[in-house]
N, C-alpha and C positions, 0 to 999 in steps of 0.2 A: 527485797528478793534474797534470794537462798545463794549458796553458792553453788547448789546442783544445777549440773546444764540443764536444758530448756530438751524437753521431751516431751513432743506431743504423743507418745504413748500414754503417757500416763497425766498430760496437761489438764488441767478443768476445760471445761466446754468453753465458749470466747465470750458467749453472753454474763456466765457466773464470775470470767476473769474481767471482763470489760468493767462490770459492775463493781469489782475492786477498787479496780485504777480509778475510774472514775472519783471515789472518795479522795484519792491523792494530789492534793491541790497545787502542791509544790511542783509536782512532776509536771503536769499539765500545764502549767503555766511554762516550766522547762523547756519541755516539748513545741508548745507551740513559739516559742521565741525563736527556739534553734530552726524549727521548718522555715518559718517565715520571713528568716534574714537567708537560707540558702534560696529558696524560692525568687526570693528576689533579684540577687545576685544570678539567680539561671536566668531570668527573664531579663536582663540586661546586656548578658553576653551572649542571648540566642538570638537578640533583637539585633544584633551586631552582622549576625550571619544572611544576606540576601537569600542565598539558597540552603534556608535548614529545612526547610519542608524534602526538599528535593533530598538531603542530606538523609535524611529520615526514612523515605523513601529507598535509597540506598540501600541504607544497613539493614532494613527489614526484607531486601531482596535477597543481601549475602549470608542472611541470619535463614533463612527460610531454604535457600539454594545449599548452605551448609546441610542441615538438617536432614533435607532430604537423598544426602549422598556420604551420610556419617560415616557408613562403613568403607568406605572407600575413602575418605579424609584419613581419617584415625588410620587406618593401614599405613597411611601416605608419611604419619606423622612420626608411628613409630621406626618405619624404614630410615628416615632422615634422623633421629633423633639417634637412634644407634651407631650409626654411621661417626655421628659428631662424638660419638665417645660416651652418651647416656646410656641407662639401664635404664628399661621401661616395665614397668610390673604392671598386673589388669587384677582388679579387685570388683568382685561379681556384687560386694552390699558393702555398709559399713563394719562389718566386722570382719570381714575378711581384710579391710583395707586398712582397718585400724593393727590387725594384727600385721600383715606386713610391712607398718611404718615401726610399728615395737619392734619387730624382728632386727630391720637394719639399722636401728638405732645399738639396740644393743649387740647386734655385730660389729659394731666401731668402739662399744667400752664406754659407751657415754652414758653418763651420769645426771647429766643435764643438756638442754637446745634451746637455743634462740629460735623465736618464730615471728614469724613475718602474720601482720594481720591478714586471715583468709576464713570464709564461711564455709568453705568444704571441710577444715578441719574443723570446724563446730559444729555444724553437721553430722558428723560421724561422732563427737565427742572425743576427739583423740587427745587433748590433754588428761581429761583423768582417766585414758588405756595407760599413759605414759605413767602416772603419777601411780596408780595403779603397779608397774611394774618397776616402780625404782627413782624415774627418769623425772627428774625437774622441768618443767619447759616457762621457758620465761617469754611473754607477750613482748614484745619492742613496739608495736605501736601505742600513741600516747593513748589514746582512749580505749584499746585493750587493757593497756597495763592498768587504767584507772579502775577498768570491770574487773582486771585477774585481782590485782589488793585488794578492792574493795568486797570480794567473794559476790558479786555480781553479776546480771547475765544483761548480754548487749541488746539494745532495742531499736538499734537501726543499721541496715546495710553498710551505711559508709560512714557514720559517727553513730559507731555503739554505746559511747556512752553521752549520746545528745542530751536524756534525761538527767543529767547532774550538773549543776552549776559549780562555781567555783569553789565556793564556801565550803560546800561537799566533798569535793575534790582535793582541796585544802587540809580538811580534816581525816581522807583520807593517805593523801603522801605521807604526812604531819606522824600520822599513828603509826603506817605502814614501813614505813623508811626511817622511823627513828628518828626524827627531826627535831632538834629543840622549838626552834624558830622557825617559822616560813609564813613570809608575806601571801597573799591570794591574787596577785596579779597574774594574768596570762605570762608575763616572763620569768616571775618567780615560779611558776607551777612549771614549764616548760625546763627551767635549767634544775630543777630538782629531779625530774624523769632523766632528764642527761646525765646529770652523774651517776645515778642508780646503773644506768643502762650501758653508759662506758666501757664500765670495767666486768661487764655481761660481752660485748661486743670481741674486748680486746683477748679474753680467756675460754669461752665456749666454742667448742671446733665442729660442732655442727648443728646445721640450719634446719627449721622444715618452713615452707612456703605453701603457700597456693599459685593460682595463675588465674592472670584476667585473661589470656587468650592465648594458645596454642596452635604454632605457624607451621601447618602440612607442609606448608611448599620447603622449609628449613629445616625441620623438628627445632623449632624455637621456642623459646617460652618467654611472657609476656607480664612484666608486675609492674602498674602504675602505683604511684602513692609521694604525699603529700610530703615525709618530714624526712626521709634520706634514714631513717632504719632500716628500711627496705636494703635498699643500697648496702649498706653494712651486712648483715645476714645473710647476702649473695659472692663478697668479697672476700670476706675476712675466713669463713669456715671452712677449712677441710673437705667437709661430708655438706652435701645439702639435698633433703630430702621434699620432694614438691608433689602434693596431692592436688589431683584436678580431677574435676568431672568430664565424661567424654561430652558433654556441649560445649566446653570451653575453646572447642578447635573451632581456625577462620583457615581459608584456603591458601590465602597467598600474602604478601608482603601491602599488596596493593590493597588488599580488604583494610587489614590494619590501619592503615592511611584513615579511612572513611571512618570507621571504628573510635578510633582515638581522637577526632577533632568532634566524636558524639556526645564520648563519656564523659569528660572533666566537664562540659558545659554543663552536661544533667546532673551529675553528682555533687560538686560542689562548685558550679559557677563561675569557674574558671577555664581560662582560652584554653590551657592544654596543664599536664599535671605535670607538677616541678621537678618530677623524677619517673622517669620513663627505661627500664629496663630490662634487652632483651640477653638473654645468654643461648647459644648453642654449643649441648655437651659441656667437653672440659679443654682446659689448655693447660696442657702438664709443666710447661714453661711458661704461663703466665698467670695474671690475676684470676680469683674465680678459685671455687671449691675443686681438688683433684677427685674427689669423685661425686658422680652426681645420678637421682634417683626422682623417677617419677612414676607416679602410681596413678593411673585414670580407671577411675571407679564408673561406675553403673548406677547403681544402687536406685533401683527402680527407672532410670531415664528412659529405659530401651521401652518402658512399659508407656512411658509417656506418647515416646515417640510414636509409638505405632494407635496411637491415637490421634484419629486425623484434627480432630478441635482442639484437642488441648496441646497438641503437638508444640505449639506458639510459644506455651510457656517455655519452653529450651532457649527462645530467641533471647532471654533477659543476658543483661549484661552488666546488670547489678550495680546500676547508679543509685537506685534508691532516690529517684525523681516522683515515683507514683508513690511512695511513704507522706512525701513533703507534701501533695497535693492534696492528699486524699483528707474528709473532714472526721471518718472514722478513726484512722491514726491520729490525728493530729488531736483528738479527745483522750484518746486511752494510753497511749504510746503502745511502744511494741511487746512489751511483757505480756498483755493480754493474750496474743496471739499461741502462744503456749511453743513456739519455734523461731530458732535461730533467722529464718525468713519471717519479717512480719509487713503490716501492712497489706495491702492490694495485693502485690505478686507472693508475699508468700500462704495469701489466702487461697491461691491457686495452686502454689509450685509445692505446700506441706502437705494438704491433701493426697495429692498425687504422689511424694513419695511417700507416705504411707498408705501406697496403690486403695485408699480410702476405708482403708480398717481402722483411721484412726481419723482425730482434726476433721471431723463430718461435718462441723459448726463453723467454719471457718470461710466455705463458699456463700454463708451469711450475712458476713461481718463485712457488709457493705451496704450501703444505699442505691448502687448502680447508676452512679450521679456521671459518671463517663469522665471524668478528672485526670486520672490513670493513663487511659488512653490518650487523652489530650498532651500529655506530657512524655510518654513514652518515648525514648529518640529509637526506635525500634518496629515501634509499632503497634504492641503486642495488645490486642483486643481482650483486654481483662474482664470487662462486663461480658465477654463471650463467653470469654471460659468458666464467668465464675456462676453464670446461666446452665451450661455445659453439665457442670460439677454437680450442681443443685439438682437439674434432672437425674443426674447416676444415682447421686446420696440417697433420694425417695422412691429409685427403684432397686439397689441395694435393700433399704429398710423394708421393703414391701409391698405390697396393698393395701395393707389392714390397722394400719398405724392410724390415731385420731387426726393426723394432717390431711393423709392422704382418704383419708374417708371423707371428710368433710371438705379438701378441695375434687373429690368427685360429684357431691350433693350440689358445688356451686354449679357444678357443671352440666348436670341437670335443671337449675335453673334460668340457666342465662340461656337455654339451648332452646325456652319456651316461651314467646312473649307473655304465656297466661298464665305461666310460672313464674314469670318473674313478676309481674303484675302484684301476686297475691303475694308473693314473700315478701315486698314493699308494704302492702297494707298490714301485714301479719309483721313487719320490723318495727312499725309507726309505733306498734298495742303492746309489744314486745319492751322494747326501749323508754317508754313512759312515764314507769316508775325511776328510773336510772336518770331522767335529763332536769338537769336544772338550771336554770335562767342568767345571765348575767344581767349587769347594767343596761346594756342594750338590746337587750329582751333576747339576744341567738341563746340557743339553748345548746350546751354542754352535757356529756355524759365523762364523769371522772371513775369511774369502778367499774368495771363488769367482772363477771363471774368465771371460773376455771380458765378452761386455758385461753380465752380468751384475755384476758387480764394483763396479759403480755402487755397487749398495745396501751392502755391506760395505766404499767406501772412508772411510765416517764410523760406520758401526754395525756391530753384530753383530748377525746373523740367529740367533734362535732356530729349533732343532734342530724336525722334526716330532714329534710324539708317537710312541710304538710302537703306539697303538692310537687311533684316533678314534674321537668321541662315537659312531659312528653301530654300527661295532663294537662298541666297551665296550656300549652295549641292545644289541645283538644277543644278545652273548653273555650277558646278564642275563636275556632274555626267556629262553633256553635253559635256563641252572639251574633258574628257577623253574617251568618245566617241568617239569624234570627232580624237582626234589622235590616235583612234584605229583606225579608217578607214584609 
C-alpha cells in the first residue's frame, strides 16, 4: 500500500480491491492469525462475565437513549467542558475541522505534535493538512507509528497494523530509525519504538488526541489505550488539541461504568484497558496541558442520525470485535475496504458518511452470515443496516440499471406459479450446454456468460435438478393413485 490515506472517494470498488488482497498470501495469513488469537482471548474473558448478555443489553440502551437526545447531550457537554477551562470548537465536515486543528496548531508556533492513536483524525486525514502546512505530527502508538514509517495505511480499528508481522516490522524500524542492528522479537521491536518516541515525548509541546467517550454530565473526555503513549501525550504537552465526533458523547459517569467493562473485553480481550484516562479542562497549577482544545465534528452524522435504521450505526464504540468475526475481513483485511473504517461496521459507517456518493460497494462486502451482530457489545444490527444500505444504493442508482431490471423479471416470476414453472423448464434447456458431470455424476456449471459470471468467477454453480420437489409429489401423489385404483 501507498502512503496516501485511504479515501473512499476515489477507493476502487471492494469487489476489484477484495480481488487484490486476495492474491496477498502473507497478509492473509497475517490477518487471520492476529483475528483469531484476539477472538479468543474475547471469548474467554466474556465467558468470565455471568451477565454480559444483560451487559450488552445495557450499553445498547445508553447508546440508543444517547442518540436520541444528541442535541441536548452535546449542549450539556460543551457547558461543563467550558466551565472546566476547555475551548470547544464545532466543525460542520472534515475540512472545516481539519482546518481548525491547523489553525490552532499553528497559533502555538508549532512545528511538529505528538498524536495519540484516533480514527477521527484519519478520517478527516488531518496528518497530511498538517504536513501540508508545515507541521510534523508523529504517531506515538506502536502500530500507528509502524503504519506512519512504513508509509502505510491501517487495516483495523484497534491494531492498524495487524497485517504485518515482525519480520516486517523489523525491517521496517531497521530502515526507518536508522538502526544498525535490531533483533525481531516483541521486546526488541517494543524498546526501539521507546527510544524513538522518548525524546518526541520529552520535546514536543503539543498534543492532538481523539476520544473514546465524552462525559455530558462533566465535559470529560475519555482515552482508553493499551501502552501509556497515550498517557504521555496528555501529561507532558502544553497545548493539547482533541478531535471527536458528536456520537462519542455518554450521559453520565455511570454510563461510563457499563461502557468500559464492554470495550477492552471486545477489542482486545482483556478485563479492563491498562490505561484508562479522563481529563476535565485544565489545571493551571497542575499536571495536564495549560491549555486545551476540542473540536466535535459532524461531518455527515447528523445525516445518519436522522435516519431511523441506520441511526444504530452511531451506537459503535469501536472495539473492532465485528472486524475479528467476520469471514469477509478476515479473507481480505481492511485495505480492501477503501476506509479508514473496514470490516462489517465500516461497510456501513463509510457509506453513510459519504451520505452514499461514494463506497456504494461496500453494503456488499458481506455474506449476511450475522457474526457481527453476535459479537457486537452494543448491539448494533449490522445485517440490518447493511440490508438498509443496499436497498438506498439500488434506488439511488435507479430503475433501469441491468440489476435492477433483472431483479424486477425475477419478480415476475416467482409472483406466478406458471411462471415460475416454465422458467424452470426453460433453465433446464438453457444451462445444458454449460453443466458438466463429476465423479459422482452431480452436474456442475463452472462459466456463465456476462454479468452473470460474477458468481462462477470464484465457485461452481450447481446444475438444477431434473425434477423439483414440487414435481417429484406430484408425480408420487399420481402412483399412489394410481395403485389405488
Amino acid at each position: 500500500m501507498s502512503g496516501q490515506p485511504l479515501d473512499p472517494r476515489t477507493a476502487p470498488t471492494f469487489p476489484a480491491a477484495a480481488r487484490a488482497m486476495l492474491g496477498d498470501t502473507q497478509l492473509r495469513k497475517n490477518v487471520r492469525h492476529a483475528t483469531g488469537v484476539i477472538q479468543t482471548k474475547r471469548a474467554r474473558v466474556v465467558e468470565e462475565m455471568p451477565d454480559w448478555q444483560e451487559l450488552r443489553e445495557s450499553g445498547r440502551q445508553i447508546r440508543e437513549h444517547t442518540m436520541r437526545h444528541l442535541d441536548h447531550y452535546l449542549q450539556q457537554f460543551e457547558q461543563n467542558c467550558t466551565r472546566a477551562g476547555g475551548v470547544v470548537h464545532w466543525a460542520r465536515d472534515a475540512e472545516e475541522a481539519r482546518r481548525i486543528v491547523v489553525g490552532l496548531v499553528q497559533a502555538e508556533g508549532a512545528r511538529e505534535v505528538i498524536k495519540i492513536k484516533s480514527m477521527t483524525t484519519e478520517e478527516i486525514q488531518l496528518n497530511k493538512a498538517l504536513e501540508a502546512a508545515g507541521v510534523h505530527p508523529y504517531e506515538t502508538d506502536l502500530a500507528e507509528l509502524i503504519i506512519q514509517l512504513g508509509q502505510d495505511q491501517p487495516s483495523h480499528i484497534v491494531v492498524p497494523a495487524l497485517h504485518k508481522n515482525r519480520q516486517q516490522i523489523r525491517e521496517i524500524f531497521q530502515r526507518e530509525m536508522h538502526l544498525g542492528t535490531l533483533g525481531e522479537s516483541p521486546q526488541d521491536l517494543a524498546d526501539a519504538a521507546r527510544r524513538f518516541l522518548r525524546e518526541k515525548f520529552l520535546r514536543v509541546k503539543t498534543g492532538v488526541s481523539g476520544a473514546n467517550f465524552l462525559i455530558a454530565e462533566t465535559g470529560g473526555v475519555c482515552i482508553v489505550e493499551s501502552e501509556g503513549n497515550g498517557r504521555m501525550c496528555l501529561t507532558l504537552p502544553e497545548t493539547l488539541i482533541t478531535v471527536a465526533g458528536i456520537d462519542k458523547v455518554v450521559p453520565t459517569f455511570k454510563d461510563l461504568e457499563v461502557l468500559l467493562q464492554l470495550l477492552p473485553r471486545s477489542a482486545t480481550g482483556e478485563r479492563m484497558n491498562p490505561y484508562n484516562s479522563i481529563w476535565t479542562g485544565v489545571d493551571a497549577d497542575g499536571d495536564g496541558p495549560r491549555r486545551f482544545h476540542i473540536v466535535l465534528m459532524d461531518n455527515a452524522r447528523t445525516e445518519i442520525l436522522a435516519d431511523e435504521e441506520g441511526r444504530q450505526t452511531l451506537h459503535c464504540i469501536r472495539c473492532g470485535a465485528c472486524q475479528n468475526a467476520c469471514p469477509v475481513y478476515r479473507q481480505t483485511g481492511g485495505h480492501a475496504y477503501g476506509s479508514v473504517y473496514a470490516g462489517p461496521i465500516g461497510a456501513i459507517l463509510t457509506p453513510q458518511l459519504q451520505v452514499l456518493n461514494h463506497a456504494q460497494t461496500l453494503p456488499y462486502a458481506s455474506s449476511l452470515c450475522g457474526a457481527c451482530y453476535e459479537v457486537c457489545p452494543v448491539k448494533i444490527n449490522i445485517p440490518e443496516v447493511l440490508i438498509h444500505l443496499r436497498n438506498k444504493v439500488v434506488r439511488k442508482k435507479g430503475p433501469l440499471t441491468p440489476e435492477a431490471l433483472a431483479m424486477r423479471a425475477m419478480g415476475l416470476v416467482f409472483r406466478s406459479e406458471r411462471r415460475f414453472r416454465a422458467a424452470q423448464r426453460m433453465g433446464r434447456v438453457a444451462e445444458a450446454p454449460l453443466v458438466r458431470k463429476d465423479g459422482q455424476g452431480q452436474g456442475w456449471i463452472g462459466w456463465l456468460p456476462g454479468l452473470l459470471g460474477g458468481w462462477t468467477q470464484v465457485r461452481d454453480l450447481q446444475a438444477m435438478p431434473q425434477q423439483s420437489f414440487r414435481e417429484w409429489w406430484e408425480q408420487r401423489e399420481k402412483s399412489e393413485v394410481s395403485r389405488g385404483n
